[in-house]
Structures are given as C-alpha cells and as structure tokens.
C-alpha positions, -999 to +999 in steps of 0.1 A: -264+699-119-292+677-111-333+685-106-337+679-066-376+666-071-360+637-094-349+618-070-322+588-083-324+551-075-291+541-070-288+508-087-277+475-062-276+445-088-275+434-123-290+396-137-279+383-168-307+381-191-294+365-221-259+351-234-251+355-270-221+326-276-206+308-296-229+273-309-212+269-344-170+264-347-173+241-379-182+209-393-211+194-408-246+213-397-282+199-400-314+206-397-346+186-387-366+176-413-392+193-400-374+226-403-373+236-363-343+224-352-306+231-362-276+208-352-246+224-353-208+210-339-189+233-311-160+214-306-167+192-275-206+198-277-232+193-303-257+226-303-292+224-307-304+255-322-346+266-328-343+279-360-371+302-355-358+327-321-324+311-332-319+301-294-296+281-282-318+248-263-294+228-258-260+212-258-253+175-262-222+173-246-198+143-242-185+127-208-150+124-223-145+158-231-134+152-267-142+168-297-173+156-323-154+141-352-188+136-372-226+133-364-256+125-376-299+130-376-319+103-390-346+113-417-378+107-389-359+134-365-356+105-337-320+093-336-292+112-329-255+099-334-224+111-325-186+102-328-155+114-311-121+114-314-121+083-285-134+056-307-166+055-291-203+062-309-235+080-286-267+074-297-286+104-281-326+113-272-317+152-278-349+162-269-341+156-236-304+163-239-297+123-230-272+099-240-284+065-243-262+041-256-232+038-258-211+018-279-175+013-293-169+023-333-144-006-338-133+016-360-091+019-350-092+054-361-120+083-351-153+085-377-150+110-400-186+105-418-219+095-408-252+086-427-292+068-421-305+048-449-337+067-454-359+040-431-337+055-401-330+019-394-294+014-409-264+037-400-231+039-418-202+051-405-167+059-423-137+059-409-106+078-410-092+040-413-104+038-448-132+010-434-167+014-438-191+000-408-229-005-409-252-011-379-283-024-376-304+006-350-326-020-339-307-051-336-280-028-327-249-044-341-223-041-369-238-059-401-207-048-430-174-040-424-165-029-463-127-024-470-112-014-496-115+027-496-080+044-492-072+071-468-101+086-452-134+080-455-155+113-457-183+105-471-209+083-470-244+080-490-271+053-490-291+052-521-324+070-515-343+037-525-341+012-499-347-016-523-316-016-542-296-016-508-263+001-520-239+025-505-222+051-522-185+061-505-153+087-514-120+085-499-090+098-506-084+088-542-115+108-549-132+079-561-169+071-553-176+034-548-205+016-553-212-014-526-239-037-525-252-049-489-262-081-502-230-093-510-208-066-491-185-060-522-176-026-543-194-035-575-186-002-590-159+025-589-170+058-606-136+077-616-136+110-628-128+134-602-094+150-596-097+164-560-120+159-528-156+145-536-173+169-512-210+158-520-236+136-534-270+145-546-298+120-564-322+127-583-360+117-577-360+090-608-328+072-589-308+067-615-290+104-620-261+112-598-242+146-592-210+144-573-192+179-566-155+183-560-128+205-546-112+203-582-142+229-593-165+207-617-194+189-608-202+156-626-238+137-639-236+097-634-258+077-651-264+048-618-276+023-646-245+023-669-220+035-639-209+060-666-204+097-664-229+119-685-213+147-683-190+171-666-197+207-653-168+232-647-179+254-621-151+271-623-144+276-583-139+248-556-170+234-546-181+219-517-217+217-519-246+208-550-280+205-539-308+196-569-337+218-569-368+200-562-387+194-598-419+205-585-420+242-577-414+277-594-380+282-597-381+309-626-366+340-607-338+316-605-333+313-640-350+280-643-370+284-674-375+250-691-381+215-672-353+193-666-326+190-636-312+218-623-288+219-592-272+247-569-242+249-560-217+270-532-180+270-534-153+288-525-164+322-542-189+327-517-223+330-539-248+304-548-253+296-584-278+278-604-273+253-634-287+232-660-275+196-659-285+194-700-265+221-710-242+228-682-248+266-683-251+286-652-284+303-651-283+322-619-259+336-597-265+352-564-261+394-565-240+394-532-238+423-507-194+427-509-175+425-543-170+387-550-139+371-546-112+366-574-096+336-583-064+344-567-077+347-533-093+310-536-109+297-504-113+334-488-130+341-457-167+344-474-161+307-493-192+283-485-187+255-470-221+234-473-253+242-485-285+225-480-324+226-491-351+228-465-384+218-476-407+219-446-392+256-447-387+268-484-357+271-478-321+271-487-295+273-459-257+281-465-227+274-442-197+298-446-161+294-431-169+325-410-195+302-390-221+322-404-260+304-411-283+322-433-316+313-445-331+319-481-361+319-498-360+288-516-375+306-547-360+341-550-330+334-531-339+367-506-324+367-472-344+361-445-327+354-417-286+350-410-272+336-377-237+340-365-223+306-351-188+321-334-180+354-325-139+357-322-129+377-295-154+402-294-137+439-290-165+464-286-204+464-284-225+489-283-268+493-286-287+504-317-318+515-330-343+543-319-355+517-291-318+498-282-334+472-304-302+459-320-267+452-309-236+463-332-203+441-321-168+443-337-156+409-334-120+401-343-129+408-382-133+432-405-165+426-409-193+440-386-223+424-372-257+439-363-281+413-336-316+424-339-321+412-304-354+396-307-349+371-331-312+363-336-310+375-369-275+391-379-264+414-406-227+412-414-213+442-425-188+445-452-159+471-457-135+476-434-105+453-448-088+447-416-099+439-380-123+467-362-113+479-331-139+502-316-175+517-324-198+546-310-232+555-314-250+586-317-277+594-294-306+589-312-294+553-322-294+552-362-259+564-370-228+548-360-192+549-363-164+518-364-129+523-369-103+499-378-068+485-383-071+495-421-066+532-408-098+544-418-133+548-403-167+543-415-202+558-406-233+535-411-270+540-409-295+524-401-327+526-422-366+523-414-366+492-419-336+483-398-309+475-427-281+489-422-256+513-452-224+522-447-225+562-461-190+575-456-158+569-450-128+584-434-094+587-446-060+602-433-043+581-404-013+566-408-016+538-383-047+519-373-078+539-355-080+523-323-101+546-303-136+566-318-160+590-298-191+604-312-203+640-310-233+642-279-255+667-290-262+660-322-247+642-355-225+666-361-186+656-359-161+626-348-137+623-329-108+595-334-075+583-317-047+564-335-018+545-331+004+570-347-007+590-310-026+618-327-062+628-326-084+638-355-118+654-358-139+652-386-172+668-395-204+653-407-214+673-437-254+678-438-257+657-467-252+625-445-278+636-415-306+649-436-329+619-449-338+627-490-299+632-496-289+602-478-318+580-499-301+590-530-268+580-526-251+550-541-214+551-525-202+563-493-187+599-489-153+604-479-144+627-452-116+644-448-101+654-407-102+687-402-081+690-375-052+666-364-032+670-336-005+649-321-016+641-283+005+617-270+038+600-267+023+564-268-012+545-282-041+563-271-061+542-261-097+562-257-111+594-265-145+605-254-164+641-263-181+661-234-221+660-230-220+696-241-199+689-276-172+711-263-145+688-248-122+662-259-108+638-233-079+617-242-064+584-223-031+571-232-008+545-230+022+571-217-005+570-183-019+606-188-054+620-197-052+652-212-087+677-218-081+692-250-106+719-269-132+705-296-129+737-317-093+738-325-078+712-303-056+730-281-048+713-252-065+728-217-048+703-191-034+671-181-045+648-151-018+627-139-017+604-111-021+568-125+008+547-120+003+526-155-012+534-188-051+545-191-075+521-207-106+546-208-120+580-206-156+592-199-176+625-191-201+626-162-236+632-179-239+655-154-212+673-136-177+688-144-160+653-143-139+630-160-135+594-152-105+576-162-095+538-156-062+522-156-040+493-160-029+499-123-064+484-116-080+518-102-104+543-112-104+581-104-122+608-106-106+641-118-125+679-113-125+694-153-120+733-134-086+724-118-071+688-130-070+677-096-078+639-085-116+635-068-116+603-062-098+569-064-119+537-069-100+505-058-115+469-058-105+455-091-076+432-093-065+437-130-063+462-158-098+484-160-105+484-195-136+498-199-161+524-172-194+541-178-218+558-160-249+546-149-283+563-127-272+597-140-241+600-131-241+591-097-229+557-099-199+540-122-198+502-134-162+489-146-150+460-162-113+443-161-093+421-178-102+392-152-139+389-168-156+406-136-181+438-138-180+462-106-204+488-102-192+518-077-215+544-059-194+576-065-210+594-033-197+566-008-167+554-030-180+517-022-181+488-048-220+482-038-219+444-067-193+426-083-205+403-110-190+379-126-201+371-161-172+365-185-138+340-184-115+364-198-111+403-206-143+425-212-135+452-239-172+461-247-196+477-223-222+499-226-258+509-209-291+512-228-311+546-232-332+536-207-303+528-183-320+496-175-299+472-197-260+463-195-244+448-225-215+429-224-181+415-248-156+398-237-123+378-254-141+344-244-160+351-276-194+360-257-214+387-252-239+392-225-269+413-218-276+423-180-311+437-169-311+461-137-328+440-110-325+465-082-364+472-081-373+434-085-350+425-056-361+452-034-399+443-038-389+410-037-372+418-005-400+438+010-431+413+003-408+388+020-400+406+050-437+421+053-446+382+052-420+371+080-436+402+101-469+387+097-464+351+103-446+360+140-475+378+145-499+351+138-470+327+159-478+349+192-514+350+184-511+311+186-491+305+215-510+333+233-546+308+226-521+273+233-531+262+196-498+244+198-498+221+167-507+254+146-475+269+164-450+240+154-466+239+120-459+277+120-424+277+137-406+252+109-423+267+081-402+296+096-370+276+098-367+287+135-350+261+157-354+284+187-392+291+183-401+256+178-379+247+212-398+274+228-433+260+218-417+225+231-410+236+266-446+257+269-460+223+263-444+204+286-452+231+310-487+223+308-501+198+331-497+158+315-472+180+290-458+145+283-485+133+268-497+166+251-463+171+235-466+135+222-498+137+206-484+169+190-453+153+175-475+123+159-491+147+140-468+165+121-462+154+085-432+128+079-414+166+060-423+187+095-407+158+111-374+155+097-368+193+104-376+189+144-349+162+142-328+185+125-336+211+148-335+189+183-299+179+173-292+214+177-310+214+208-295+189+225-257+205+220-266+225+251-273+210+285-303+240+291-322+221+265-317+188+265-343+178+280-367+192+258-345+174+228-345+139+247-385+140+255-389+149+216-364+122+204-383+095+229-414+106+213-404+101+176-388+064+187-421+050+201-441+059+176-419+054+148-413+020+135-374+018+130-376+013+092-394+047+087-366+065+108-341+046+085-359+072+057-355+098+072-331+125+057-302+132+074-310+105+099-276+092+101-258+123+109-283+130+132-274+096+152-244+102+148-241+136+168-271+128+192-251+101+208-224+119+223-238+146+235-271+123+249-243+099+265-225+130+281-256+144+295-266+110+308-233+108+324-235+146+340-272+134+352-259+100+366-232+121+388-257+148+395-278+121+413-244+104+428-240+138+444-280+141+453-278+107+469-242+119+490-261+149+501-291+129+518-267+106+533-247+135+551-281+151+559-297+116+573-263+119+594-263+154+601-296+148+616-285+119+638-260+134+655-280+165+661-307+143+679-295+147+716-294+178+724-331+183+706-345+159+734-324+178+760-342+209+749-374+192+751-369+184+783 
C-alpha cells in the first residue's frame, strides 16, 4: 500500500508547544492604562494577559489558596492590589509576579470592591461588612474607616479631582453616598435607584454623574446640587455605562451634535449609544445571533462590564460567557475577541488551508474558531444546545458540528478566515453525537445518533462551488438520504473510509460494524471487545480499522475477513479517542486518565506516554503535515504538541558525536601526561572512574605526591567540589582508597577550613568519608599488626635454624 523509496520516520516523542486554558472565570477585568496588559480573575489566581498575542504571562497567585474577592490597578500601572476571601490584602510588583506586602484588611468580612484615587497614592477598599477603609500607599496605613453603608459594599469611586477629596460608594440599599475625607462623614446620599448600582462614570467638567443600575435606567447627577437631572430607561439590566470621550469622531456611532453621550452593555448583549440631553438611544450594535428578548433576561450573551481604552481606541466588553472582545472605539468593528474559559472542551479539530486555526466544541452551543497566532476567537452562533463532535474536510475550509439539538450544521470558512455557517441538517430524533466527513472530496456526511441509527446526507453543489456559496443569505437545509438503524445502544463514532466507500460504526452495545456508503447495508461486524467502543478510524493506508474501548485496549481488525489483528494494551482507562499518525504505521490514543500513548503498530509497543491533561481527553487530532498534535480535555484546556522526534535525535547525535570526541582528546592527553588537561577533561565528562584513573597514573610517576598536589591546587573551587564528590565514591572501596585519602590530604593542607565549610555537599561528604576512612584505617592498623607478627616468627624462625647452618659450614 505504501511507495518502498519513501521511507517513514517513525515518530518517538511529542513536546507541548502551547496550552490554551482557562485565564478568565469572572469578576471585575482591567486593563493597563497603557493598553498592553489585561488583568483578569481565575478563581485562586489573578491572570496577566498581553493584549496584543493575547498570551497568558503570568499568574499572581496567592499563598493561601483562596479565591480573589476583588482587585485593583492603580492609574500609573505600578500598584497591584489584591483581596481574598481570608481577610488579608497583597500589594503585588506583577511585573515580576511578586508579592510584597502583605497586610490584614481589618475588614471582619472579605473586600468586595477596590479603587486608587487618581494620584495612585490613596486606596479604598469596601467591604462586604458595609465599612469602607482607606489607606495611605505610602505611609501605608488605614486613614478612614466610614460606616454607615448597609449590606455590602460593591462599589467604590474617588472623585476624578483630587482636590475635592470625596468618595462616592453603593451598597445594598442602592444608594450612592457621598463622603468627604476631610471630615470622614456621608455629606450626601443620592436616591433614585431601585436595584444594584453597578457603575459610576464622571464627566470631564466634574460635576456630571451617571450611575447605571440593574433596575434598567441609567441616571445624570448634578455633583453641585446633589440632584438628579434626569433619568434614562434603558430598557434592559445594565451593568456597565462608559461616557464617550468629548474629543474624537464618534459620528458612525450616531453622535451627531456636541454634548454627553455614554455607552452602555446590559443584559441584552449589545452595546448602545445615548444622548444624556435627550435620553434617546442613537446607536445600537448590529450583532452576529438574533438579540435576546425580554423574557430571557440575563441570557448567556448578557454583558457584564464594559470599558474604554484610550491608549488603544478602544472599547472592551466582558460577557457572562468569559468572553473579551476588542472594538474600534469609533465604528464599533471587531477586532479582536478572546475566550477567557473554555468548559469542558469535547472535540477539537485543525482548520484552514494551512492548520492555521483551531475549531473546539466546548460545553456550549456555541462554537469557537482560535486563529492560532494571535488568540483571536470567533464564537459561532446556532446550534441551540451543547455540540458534541466536529469533522473537517480535507482541504480545511468546510466543517461539520453536530449537536444535542438533533441537528448538524456545515460552516465555511472564507478568504479572509471568517467563518458562515451555510446549511443545516434536519431529521434525528435524539441528539447527533458522532459526525464523519466524506475523504475524497466535499461531497456527503456521515452522522451517528442517540436514537442508534446512522444517516448520510449529501452536499448539493451549490454549497462546494464558490459564486453560489457568495450569494447566499441563509443556510440550506439538507435532508438524510439514507437512515439506517445500526445499533442496539449510543453509537458513539462513525468514521468514512479513505476511499469514500465505507462506513465504520462503534457502539456502546461493544461492536463495530463495516457498513456500505452507497445504500448502507451492513458488510460485517468485529467483535471481541469486552466493553462498549469509544472510537473508530480507517488506516490511510491499508485494509484496516482501528477501534478503542472502554476495556482500555485498542485492536486492530482486517476489513477482508472481520478478524482481530492486533490488541494494543497499556492504557489504564477507557480509550476515548485514536488516530493515526506517520502514515499509518503508527497509532496515538488518549483515555479518560488525561494521558496520550502513541503505539508502533509493527512491534505492538507503546514507544511514549505523555501526560498532558488532569482529566478525560475527548479531542484529538494530527495536523496535515503530521507534525502537530492537538489536544481537549474536560480540565477545560486544550493543548498543542509539536513532533520532536527529529530535534531529539540530532540532539542525541551531536551529543554523542561530542562524548566520542572528548575521550578521544582524554587518551590523547594521558597518552602526552598533560595531566591537569586530563582532570579538567575527566569532570567536565562527569566520570568518577576516569578522573580516579588519571589520579593513580599520577602517583605512579616518580615524586607522584607532589605532582598530584600541585595538580589538585589548580583546579577551580567548581572542579573541586566534584573530585570530592567523586573521591567519596572512591573511597567506598578498599582498591581505591588510597588514591581517595592522598586527594582528601591534599584538599585539607591547602584548604583553609572556612573555604571547605563552602563547599557544596561538604557535609554529606564528611559525613560518609569518616566511616569508611576509620574502617580502612582500622583494616591497615591490623594489616601491619599481622606484618609485625610475621617478622617476629621469621626473626624466630631464623634463630632456631642457626645451628645446623654453622654445622654445615663446618
């Protein structure tokens, strides 16, 4: 099946080159003033996001493993606060991911709101104890405790001029107060809201205020009078209003005449632009999904903050769904949209002509498209119920997904990389939980359901050829045209033959059947696995199916005769996922206990097991260019793996060329008795034995005592410490102690004691030279008890032999 000139690299390892995860679970986010940085809370850690790659850099995370009640930025980018849910308050340098200070919020209940005056000098913090606490940064301690907010705290404003030294608060009885610093007391209560007070907003002259509110108005304070101007009925919840800068060219936004004009986002999901004179909306946001109806207040697309960034041009909304996107602060056009969590993320698959997207069903019915080289997601809207699975054609611009709403969709992907949804598919009568697309070309699909039947439907040509598709303004609807019941239980994977011809089924009921494409007649049934099958897939290249299994194996089956190949076993759990990788002739797998294997089919070994995930992997899938892994996994991550094998093997090779050189250069040096060169040599090495070697050839030499001496002085303090590593080695074995003791006599006469005190590992060293040392002095002390016994009997010997000799002589 294969060309024998190409010859195939089997792969050995996989690295993981980049982790998509979760940075965003909700809460307050900022972003620098200067625009690069983005703060956003995930639960126990605070993330630090660069807006432009949209990167994670870092995570501030706390000792105490609590979760971030409320934090803050202050207006010069310095100062970093953070509060917990233990009482305490962090003052951070982020840049450098440090906490450094530490201090208690004598606060009795956690902080649930945090603000800088704007000289970054003066923090106030409100409490969920209805107190309000300001410290001095510098000075660094409490200067106001103000009481007399009820319930919680949850916000806190300073007014933008520093001169007038007042706080602006809301609490629970959705008033805003108004304190003065000089004499700590509430001189003001503004009353008008009904609900929440969600946020403040001042304008430039400092005397306009507009307060938004859960009860769906905003209102206009006058600051001098304490009066309200006017109200606003914004007619949904809001939770953010953010005044449009008075310089600048807002008139695509409806901003036609001067005078204040403020955005706000709410629970309906869409920005909208008003006039503060005559309380008319003059802008709202044209949104990609039909907006949300009253009834279904506070839906999944409802905004929960909304900022203004200048340095950028900029406007940034937050939505429940943890998603970030980035406008154009004039035209309101996307540019960029990042996805803070990913639920469990059920399938993944590449995209684009060049694998230069990810598509990933997350546990939603919306779908999201990562153009991998700058963050940037598009969320795709639809499907009203979560999506389960997803396929790709092969050339990478036309996709399927099919979900728990019993239908499936096909998308597209234009030039430019947005992507349409152009049909849809109708006729289940459960969810689609399984969806396989045709190989060859874009010609049919192939879907599994809960209610155990298979359908295939056909692409008509009006979807696959370009002019037709530009034209049209809703999706098509395609109808099955074949359905057949396959199963007893779920099917749980279908998959379509590299030739368009087959169908392979896997099943719950723990058979894989091979059924016909044409009509769907069923050709045979492989049986054999002891639990139900998570996944089926076609060799690219021979007459196989693969099949994995909640019995933890994988097998091999022969398409001609239904018989069993192979079995793979290794993993310890369910296999819920296998493809193959270097063209057929190797398998990777992944299992329900987070771990990846990859299996050469020829020796039926597990050659790597990798362990990249903490719970289930459900997505996996291999790049065109079969040099990329991606990954997606319950534990809300997905992962991207680059094939290292090459990069390992010349890593391997230059090192191993290198080791070959250097013991030639070692022989050269012994060979010529350049014996400092050959120490030098020998522990760059990290050979014990090599170095002892060198020691003994020179104490061979004549006055060896004194060469090996001068020898050891030289060696740096680094080349050193590893010859007293190595000579406690040495001296474990009575063959070499000597060598060991001359060395250690050596290092303590020309080594002041307090310099041997530095020494690393000196003390374990002592600690194990001395018995040995003290038993070899004790073997050598009866070794020359014995020698002195056996020149007595000789001295004896001889005496009594004397005699006779003179007899002899005589």
């Amino acid at each position: 099946a294969m060309a024998a000139g190409s010859a195939v690299r089997f792969k050995s390892n996989y690295a993981v080159s980049r982790r998509i995860e979760p940075f965003y679970k909700g809460g307050r986010v900022q972003i620098s003033r200067d625009g690069k940085f983005m703060f956003c809370p995930c639960g126990t850690k605070l993330s630090v996001i660069d807006v432009e790659t949209g990167a994670l850099l870092h995570s501030l995370e706390q000792d105490d493993q609590e979760d971030i009640s409320s934090f803050v930025l202050s207006p010069d980018d310095e100062t970093l606060v953070t509060g917990s849910r233990a009482l305490l308050l962090k003052q951070w340098s982020w840049r450098e991911n440090k906490c450094v200070r530490t201090w208690k919020a004598v606060h009795v209940a956690p902080v649930a709101a945090m603000a800088f005056d704007s000289t970054s000098t003066l923090l106030a913090t409100g409490g969920c104890d209805s107190t309000i606490k300001i410290w001095d940064m510098i000075k660094q301690y409490c200067t106001h405790n103000l009481k007399g907010s009820s319930g919680v705290v949850h916000l806190v404003e300073f007014h933008p001029d520093i001169s007038r030294l007042q706080l602006l608060s809301s609490s629970m009885d959705y008033k805003i107060r108004i304190w003065d610093l000089n004499s700590s007391k509430c001189v003001a209560v503004l009353d008008g809201h009904f609900s929440a007070v969600t946020s403040l907003a001042f304008a430039a002259d400092g005397n306009t205020l507009i307060s938004s509110g859960r009860d769906k108005i905003c209102m206009v304070w006058n600051l001098k009078t304490r009066e309200s101007k006017r109200t606003v009925p914004i007619y949904e919840s809001v939770e953010a209003a953010v005044l449009l800068p008075e310089q600048g060219d807002f008139s695509q936004l409806g901003v036609k005449k001067q005078g204040l004009h403020f955005i706000t986002a709410g629970s309906k999901g869409v920005l909208k632009i008003w006039d503060v004179a005559t309380a008319a909306c003059v802008y709202t946001q044209p949104v990609p999904f039909e907006p949300v109806e009253s009834k279904e207040e506070a839906s999944e697309r409802s905004l929960t903050h909304c900022m203004l960034v200048p340095e950028r041009n900029e406007i940034v909304t937050v939505s429940v769904e943890h998603n970030i996107v980035l406008y154009d602060a004039q035209t309101l056009q996307l540019r960029k949209q990042l996805a803070g969590y990913n639920d469990e993320v059920l399938d993944v698959k590449f995209l684009g002509p060049g694998d230069s997207h990810i598509v990933v069903a997350t546990n939603s019915p919306q779908l999201k498209v990562f153009e991998l080289s700058t963050s940037h997601c598009q969320i795709l809207y639809g499907h009203t119920e979560t999506i389960l699975a997803l396929d790709v054609f092969r050339k990478g611009l036309m996709f399927v997904s099919c979900a728990k709403d019993k239908s499936i969709r096909v998308w597209r992907m234009n030039k430019d990389g947005r992507v349409v949804c152009v049909a849809q598919g109708l006729g289940h009568a459960h969810g689609v939980g399984a969806v396989s697309c045709s190989r060859l070309k874009e010609s049919f699909i192939v879907t599994s359901s809960q209610d155990c039947t298979i359908k295939v439907w056909n692409i008509p040509e009006s979807l696959t050829s370009k002019a037709k598709a530009a034209l049209m303004s809703s999706p098509e609807i395609l109808h099955a045209q074949v359905t057949e019941r396959g199963h007893d239980k779920d099917i749980n994977s279908v998959a379509v033959s590299p030739n368009d011809k087959l169908i392979a089924t896997g099943s719950q009921d723990r058979l894989a059947k091979l059924w016909s494409r044409s009509d769907c007649s069923l050709l045979g049934v492989f049986t054999g696995h002891k639990r139900g099958i998570w996944c089926v897939q076609f060799s690219p290249v021979d007459q196989i199916l693969a099949t994995s299994s909640a019995d933890g194996t994988l097998k091999l089956w022969g398409l001609q005769d239904f018989s069993c190949l192979k079995t793979f076993e290794g993993h310890d759990a369910s296999v819920l996922k296998i493809i193959f990788v270097s063209r057929g002739t190797q398998l990777l797998s992944s299992g329900s206990d987070g771990l990846l294997k990859l299996w050469t089919i020829k020796t039926n070994e597990c050659v790597k097991t990798l362990d990249g995930h903490e719970d289930k992997i459900w997505g996996l899938h291999a790049n065109k260019q079969d040099d990329m892994v991606v990954t997606a996994s319950s534990d809300s991550s997905i992962t991207l793996w680059k094939d290292v094998t090459e990069i390992e093997q010349e890593e391997a090779q230059a090192k191993q060329e290198e080791q070959i050189m250097k013991e030639q250069e070692l022989s050269n040096l012994l060979h010529e008795k350049r014996y400092l060169k050959a120490l030098g040599l020998a522990i760059s090495l990290d050979r014990p034995h090599t170095v002892l070697m060198v020691v003994k050839a020179i104490l061979k030499e004549s006055d060896g005592r004194k060469h090996l001496e001068e020898n050891i002085a030289r060696l740096r303090k680094d080349q050193k410490e590893a010859v007293l590593t190595f000579l406690v080695t040495w001296n474990t074995n009575s063959r070499n102690c000597h060598e060991a003791q001359a060395v250690i006599e050596t290092l303590l006469k020309h080594e002041a004691p307090d310099s041997l005190l530095q020494y690393s590992g000196i003390k374990s060293a002592v600690e194990s030279l001395l018995p040995y040392t003290e038993r070899h002095f004790q073997r050598l002390s009866r070794l020359l008890q014995a020698s002195m016994f056996i020149d007595f009997m000789w001295q004896n010997m001889k005496l009594s032999d004397a005699p006779q000799q003179e007899d002899v002589t005589l």
